[in-house]
C-alpha positions in Angstrom: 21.6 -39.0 37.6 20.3 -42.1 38.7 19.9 -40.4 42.5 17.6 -38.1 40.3 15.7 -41.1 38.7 15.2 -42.2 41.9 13.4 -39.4 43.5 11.4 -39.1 39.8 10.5 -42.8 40.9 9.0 -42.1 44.2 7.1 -38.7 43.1 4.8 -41.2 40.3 3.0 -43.4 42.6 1.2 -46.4 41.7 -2.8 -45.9 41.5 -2.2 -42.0 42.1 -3.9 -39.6 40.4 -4.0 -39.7 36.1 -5.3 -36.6 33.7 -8.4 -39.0 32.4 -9.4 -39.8 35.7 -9.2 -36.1 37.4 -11.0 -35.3 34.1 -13.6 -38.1 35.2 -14.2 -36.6 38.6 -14.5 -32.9 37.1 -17.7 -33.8 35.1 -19.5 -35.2 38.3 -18.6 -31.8 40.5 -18.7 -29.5 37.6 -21.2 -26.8 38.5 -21.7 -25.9 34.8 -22.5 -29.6 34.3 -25.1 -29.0 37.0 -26.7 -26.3 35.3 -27.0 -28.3 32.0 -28.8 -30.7 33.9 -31.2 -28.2 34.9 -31.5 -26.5 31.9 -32.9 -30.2 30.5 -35.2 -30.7 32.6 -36.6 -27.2 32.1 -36.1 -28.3 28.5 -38.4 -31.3 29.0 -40.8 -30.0 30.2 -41.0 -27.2 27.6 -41.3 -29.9 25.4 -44.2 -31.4 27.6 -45.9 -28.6 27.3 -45.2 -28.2 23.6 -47.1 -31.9 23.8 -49.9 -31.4 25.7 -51.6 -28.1 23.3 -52.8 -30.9 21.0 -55.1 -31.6 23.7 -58.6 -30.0 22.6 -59.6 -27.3 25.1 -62.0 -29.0 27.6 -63.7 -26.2 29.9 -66.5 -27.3 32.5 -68.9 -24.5 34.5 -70.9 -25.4 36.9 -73.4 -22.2 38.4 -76.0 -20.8 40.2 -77.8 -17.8 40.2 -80.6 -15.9 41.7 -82.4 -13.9 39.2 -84.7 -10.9 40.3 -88.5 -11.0 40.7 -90.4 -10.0 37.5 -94.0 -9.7 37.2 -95.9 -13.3 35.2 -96.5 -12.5 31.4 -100.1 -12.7 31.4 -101.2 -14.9 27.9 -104.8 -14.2 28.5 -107.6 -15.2 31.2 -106.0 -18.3 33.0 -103.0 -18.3 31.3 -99.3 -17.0 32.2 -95.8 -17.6 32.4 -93.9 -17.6 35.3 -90.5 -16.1 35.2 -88.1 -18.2 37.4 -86.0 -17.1 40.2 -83.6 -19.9 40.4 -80.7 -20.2 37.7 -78.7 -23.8 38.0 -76.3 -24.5 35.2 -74.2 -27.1 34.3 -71.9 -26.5 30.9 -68.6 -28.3 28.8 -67.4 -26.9 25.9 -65.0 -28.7 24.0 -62.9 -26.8 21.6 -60.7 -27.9 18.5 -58.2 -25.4 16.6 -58.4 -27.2 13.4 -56.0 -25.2 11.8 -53.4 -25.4 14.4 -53.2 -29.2 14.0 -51.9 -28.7 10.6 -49.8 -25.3 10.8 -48.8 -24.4 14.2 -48.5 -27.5 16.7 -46.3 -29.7 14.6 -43.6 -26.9 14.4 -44.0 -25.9 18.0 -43.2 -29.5 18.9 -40.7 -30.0 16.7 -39.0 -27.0 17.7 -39.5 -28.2 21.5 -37.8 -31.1 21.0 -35.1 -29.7 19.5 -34.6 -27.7 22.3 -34.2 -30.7 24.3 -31.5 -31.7 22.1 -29.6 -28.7 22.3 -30.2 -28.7 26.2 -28.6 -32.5 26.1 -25.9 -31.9 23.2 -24.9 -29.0 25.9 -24.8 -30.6 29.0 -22.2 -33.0 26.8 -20.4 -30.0 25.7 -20.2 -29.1 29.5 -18.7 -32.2 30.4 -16.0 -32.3 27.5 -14.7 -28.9 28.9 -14.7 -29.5 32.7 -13.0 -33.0 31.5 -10.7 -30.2 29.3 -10.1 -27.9 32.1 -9.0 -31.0 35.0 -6.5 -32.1 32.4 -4.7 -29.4 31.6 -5.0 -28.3 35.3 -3.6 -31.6 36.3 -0.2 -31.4 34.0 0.3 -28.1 35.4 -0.1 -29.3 38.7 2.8 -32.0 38.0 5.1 -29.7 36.6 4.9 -27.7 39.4 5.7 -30.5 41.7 8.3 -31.7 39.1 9.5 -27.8 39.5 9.6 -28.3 43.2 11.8 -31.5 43.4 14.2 -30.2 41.1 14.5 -26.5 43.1 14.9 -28.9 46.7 17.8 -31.0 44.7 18.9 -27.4 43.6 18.9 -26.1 46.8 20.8 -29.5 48.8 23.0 -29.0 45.8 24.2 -25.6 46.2 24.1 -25.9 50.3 26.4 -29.0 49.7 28.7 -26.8 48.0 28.6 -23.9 50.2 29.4 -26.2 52.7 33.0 -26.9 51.3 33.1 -23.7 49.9 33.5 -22.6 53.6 36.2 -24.8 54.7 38.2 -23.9 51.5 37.5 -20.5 52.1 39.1 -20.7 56.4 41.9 -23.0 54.1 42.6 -19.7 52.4 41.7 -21.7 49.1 39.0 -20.2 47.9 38.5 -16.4 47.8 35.7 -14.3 49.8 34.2 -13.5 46.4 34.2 -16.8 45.3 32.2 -17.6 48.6 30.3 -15.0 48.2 29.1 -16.0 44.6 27.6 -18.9 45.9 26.1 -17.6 49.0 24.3 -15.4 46.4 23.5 -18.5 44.4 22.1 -20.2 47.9 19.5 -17.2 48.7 18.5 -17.6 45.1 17.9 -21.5 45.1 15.9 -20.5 48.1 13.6 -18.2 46.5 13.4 -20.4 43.6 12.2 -23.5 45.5 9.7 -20.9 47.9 8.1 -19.4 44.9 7.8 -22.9 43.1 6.4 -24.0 46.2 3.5 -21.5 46.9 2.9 -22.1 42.6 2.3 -26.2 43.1 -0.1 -25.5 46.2 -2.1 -23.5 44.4 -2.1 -25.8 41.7 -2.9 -28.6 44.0 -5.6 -26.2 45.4 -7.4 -25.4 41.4 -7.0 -29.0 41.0 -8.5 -30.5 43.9 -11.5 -27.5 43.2 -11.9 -29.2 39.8 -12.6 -33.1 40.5 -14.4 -32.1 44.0 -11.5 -33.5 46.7 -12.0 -33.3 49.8 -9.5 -31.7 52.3 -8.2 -34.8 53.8 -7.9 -36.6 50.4 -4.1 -36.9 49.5 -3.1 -36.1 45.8 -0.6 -38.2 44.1 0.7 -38.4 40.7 -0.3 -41.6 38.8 1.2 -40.7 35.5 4.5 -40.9 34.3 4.7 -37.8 32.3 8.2 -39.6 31.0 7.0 -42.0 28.7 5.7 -41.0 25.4 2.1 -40.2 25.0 -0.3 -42.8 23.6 -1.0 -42.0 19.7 0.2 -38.8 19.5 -0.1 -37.3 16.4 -0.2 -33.5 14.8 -3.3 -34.7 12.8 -3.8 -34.0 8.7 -3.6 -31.3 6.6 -5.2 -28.2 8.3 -8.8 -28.8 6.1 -9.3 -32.1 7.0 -8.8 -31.3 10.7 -11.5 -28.6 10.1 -13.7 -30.9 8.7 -13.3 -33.4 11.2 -13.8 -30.4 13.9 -16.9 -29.7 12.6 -18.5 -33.4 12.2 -17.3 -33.8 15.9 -17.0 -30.5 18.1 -20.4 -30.7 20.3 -20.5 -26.7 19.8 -21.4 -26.9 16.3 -24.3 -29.3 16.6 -25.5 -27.1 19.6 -25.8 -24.1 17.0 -27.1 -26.3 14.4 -29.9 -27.4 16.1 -30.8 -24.1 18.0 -30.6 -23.2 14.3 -33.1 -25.1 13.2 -35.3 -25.0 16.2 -35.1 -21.3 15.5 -37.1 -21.4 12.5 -39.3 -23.9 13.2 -40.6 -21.2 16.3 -40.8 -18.8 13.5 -42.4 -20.8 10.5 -44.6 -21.8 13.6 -45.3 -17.9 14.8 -46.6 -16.8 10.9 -49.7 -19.3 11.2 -51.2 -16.2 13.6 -50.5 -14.3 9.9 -53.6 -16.4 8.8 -57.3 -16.9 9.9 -57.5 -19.5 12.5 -60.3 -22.4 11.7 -61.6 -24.3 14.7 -64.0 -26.1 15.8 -66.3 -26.2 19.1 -68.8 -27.7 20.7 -71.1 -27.0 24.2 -73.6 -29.2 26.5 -75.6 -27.5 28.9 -77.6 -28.9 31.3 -79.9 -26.2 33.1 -82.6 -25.4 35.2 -84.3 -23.5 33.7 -82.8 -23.9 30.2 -82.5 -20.8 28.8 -83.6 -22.8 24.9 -86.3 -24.4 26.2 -89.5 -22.2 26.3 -91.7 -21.6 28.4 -89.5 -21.9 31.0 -89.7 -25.1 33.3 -88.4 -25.3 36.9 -86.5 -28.3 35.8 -83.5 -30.0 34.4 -83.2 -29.8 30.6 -80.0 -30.6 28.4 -79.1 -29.0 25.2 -76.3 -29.2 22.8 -75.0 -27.4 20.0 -72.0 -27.6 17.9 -70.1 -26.1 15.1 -66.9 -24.5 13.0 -65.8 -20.6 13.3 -63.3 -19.0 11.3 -61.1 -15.8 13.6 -58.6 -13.7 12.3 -57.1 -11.3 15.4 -55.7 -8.3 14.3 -53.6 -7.8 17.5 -52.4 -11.3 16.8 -51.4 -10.7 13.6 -49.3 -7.9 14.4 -47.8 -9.3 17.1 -47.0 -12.5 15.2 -44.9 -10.1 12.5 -43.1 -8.4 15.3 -42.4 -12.3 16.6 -41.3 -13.2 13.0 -38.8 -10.6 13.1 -37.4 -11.3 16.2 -37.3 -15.3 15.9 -35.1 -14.2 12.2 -32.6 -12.5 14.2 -32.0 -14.7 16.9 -31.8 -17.7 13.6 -28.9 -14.7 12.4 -27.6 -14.6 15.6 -26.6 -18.2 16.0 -25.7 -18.1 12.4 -22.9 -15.6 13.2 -21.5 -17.7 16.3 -21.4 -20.6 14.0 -19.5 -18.6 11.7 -17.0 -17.4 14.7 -16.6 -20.6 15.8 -15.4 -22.2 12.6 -13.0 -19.3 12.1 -11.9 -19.6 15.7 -11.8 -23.3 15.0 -9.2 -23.0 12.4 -7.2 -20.9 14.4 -7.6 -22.9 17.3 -6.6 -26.3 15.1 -3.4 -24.2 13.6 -2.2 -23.2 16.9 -2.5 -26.5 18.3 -1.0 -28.2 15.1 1.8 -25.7 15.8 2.0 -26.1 19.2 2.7 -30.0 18.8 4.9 -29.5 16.4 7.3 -27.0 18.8 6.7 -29.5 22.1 8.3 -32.5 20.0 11.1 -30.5 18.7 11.6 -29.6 22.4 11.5 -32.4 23.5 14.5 -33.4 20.8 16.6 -30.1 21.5 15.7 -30.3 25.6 17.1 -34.0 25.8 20.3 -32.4 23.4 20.5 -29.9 26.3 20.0 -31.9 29.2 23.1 -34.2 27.4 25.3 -31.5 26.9 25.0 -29.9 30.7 25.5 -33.5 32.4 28.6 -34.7 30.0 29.7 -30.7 31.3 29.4 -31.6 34.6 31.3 -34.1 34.1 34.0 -33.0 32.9 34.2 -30.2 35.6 34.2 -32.7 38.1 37.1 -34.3 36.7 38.8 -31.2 35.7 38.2 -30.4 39.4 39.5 -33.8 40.5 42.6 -32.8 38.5 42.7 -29.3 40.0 42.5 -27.5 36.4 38.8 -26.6 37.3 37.5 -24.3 40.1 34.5 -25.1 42.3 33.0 -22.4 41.5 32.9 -23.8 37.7 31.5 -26.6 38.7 29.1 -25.0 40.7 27.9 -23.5 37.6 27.6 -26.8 35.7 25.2 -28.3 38.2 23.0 -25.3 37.8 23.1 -25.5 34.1 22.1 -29.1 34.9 19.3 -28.1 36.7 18.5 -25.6 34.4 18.6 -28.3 31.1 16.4 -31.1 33.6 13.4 -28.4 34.2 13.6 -27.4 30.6 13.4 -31.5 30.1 10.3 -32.0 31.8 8.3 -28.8 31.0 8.8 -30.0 26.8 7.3 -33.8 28.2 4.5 -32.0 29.9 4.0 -29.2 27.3 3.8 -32.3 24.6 1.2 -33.8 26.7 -0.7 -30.4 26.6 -0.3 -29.7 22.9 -2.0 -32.9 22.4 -4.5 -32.7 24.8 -5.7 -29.4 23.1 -5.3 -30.6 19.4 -7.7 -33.5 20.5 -10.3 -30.8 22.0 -10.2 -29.1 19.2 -10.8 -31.5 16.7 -13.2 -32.9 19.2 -11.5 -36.0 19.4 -11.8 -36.1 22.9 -15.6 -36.8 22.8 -16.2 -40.5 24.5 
């Protein structure tokens, strides 16, 4: 056993690799993280935009035209006026949707900025679950090298035993079918420790995907998966985890503010419902001016100014079409909110449940793991005392091996339970 603890010893190196820190290095390679990041700045400047309508609408026209020849408008004898052939026109209009200021743009902002918030409450979310994803990813990848080093000790094991088995056998000791047994046992270590092997290197290979390594980067273990896990803890009664889930889980406050964005873009879409009241304003500055009469072949400037009062049809009945889609997109996101608290609870049970089972395992495993080493034991003494074969004691290191892997997968399936209770209760927010 303490050969055992020793090779334990040298797979957790110093400064290797943790589950917080491969969860770190998933958020800053995490192409959904990426995305998030775009979808904010898109967000922003939605939101810019949103900004920028309360600026009035500022149009400027500069022109010139040449106007066809028409025939002076004779007055009387000496007297006419010239029609001009030369049109040159300088023009801003400034114009002010009063109404909007009051009805539409406030909501449109709002709503704008809300979409920022659910672009940045998202890109969080994004993080939490590539942080989610590296840590379970990581424990697997540690019980498969666990899995490994206990199939190799397997293997040297059962070779070790063959070995004698061998010379008893040419002693006439042992018979063939004895042999035989554990030849079998041999070719089945074997297999064991190949198909373990090809499991931890793709392990290594999702893992090191995750956190971005590079190819010459070498992986090791910097967490002891055998001491007990910081503040574990099953959590409350199943309503007050639910509650908690819901003040802290990122995805709720993602639908609860599209939520409310939602129908701020629809109390935002019925102002087109109503007549629109704005206000306007125009400077010209034209040669000839087309107010100033008779005509003059020079520059003249001329104002005006007012309020006007428009009610579109086409805009209203496109606004109620809006106003019905905008309600079931706000319905929509009502009914994922509703899924996810149900899948919530679920999710809280079965990781309540799922704690609950890794500790007991981890009290029946180490039971187990008693039992087969105080067995091996004994067979080694009975075989000392020739009143056990070797074949029996053959058979109590495999059950050995057998109680060690079911050892570490309860430590490692502990650490997972409470890895995923903390998810779901969003505990794991930092």
């Amino acid at each position: 056993m303490a050969a055992f603890e020793k090779e334990l010893d040298t797979l957790f190196a110093p400064g290797g690799l943790t589950a917080d820190a491969a969860a770190g290095r998933a958020v800053t390679t995490s192409p959904t993280v990426r995305r998030r990041n775009a979808e904010i700045d898109a967000a922003i400047a939605q939101a810019q935009a949103a900004q920028l309508s309360l600026v009035p609408h500022v149009d400027g026209k500069a022109s010139y035209t040449r106007l066809s020849p028409l025939d002076p408008f004779i007055i009387g004898p000496g007297a006419q006026i010239d029609f001009l052939e030369n049109s040159y026109l300088v023009e801003g209009t400034v114009g002010v949707p009063l109404s909007d200021y009051v009805i539409r743009f406030p909501k449109i902002i709002d709503a704008a900025k809300l979409g920022t918030d659910v672009a940045r409450t998202s890109k969080r979310a994004a993080e939490v679950g590539a942080g989610q994803d590296a840590r379970l990813t990581y424990y697997e990848w540690v019980r498969a090298k666990l899995q490994v080093l206990i199939a190799r000790r397997q293997l040297t094991q059962v070779q070790t035993a063959l070995t004698q088995f061998r010379a008893l056998a040419d002693a006439q000791r042992v018979s063939r079918a004895d042999l035989m047994r554990v030849e079998s046992q041999e070719a089945q270590a074997e297999q064991a420790l190949d198909q373990l092997q090809n499991l931890s290197d793709l392990r290594e290979e999702q893992l090191r995907l995750l956190i971005g390594a590079p190819p010459g980067e070498q992986l090791a273990v910097g967490e002891d998966i055998r001491k007990d896990v910081a503040g574990a803890s099953a959590g409350g009664p199943l309503d007050q985890l639910a509650t908690t889930a819901r003040q802290q889980r990122l995805e709720f406050k993602v639908l609860d503010t599209g939520i409310r964005a939602k129908e701020l873009q629809r109390e935002a879409e019925r102002a087109n419902l109503l007549p629109r009241l704005s206000a306007f304003a125009v400077a010209d500055y034209a040669r000839p001016n087309q107010r100033v009469f008779p005509q003059v072949d020079e520059f003249k400037f001329t104002w005006q100014a007012g309020l006007q009062l428009t009610w579109t049809l086409n805009d209203a009945l496109l606004s109620s079409t809006a106003d019905k889609r905008y309600r079931a997109e706000t319905n929509e996101l009502r009914a994922d909110r509703d899924n996810l608290e149900r899948g919530t609870r679920i999710e809280l049970l079965a990781a309540q449940q799922a704690v609950a089972i890794a500790q007991h395992a981890l009290e029946t495993t180490q039971k187990g793991l008693n039992a087969a080493e105080e067995g091996y034991r004994v067979r080694r003494a009975l075989l000392a005392a020739e009143r056990a074969t070797a074949v029996e004691l053959v058979d109590a290191e495999n059950e050995v091996t057998r109680a060690r892997i079911a050892a570490i997968d309860a430590l490692i399936d502990r650490r997972i339970a409470q890895v995923n209770l903390d998810h779901v209760t969003g505990s794991d927010i930092h």
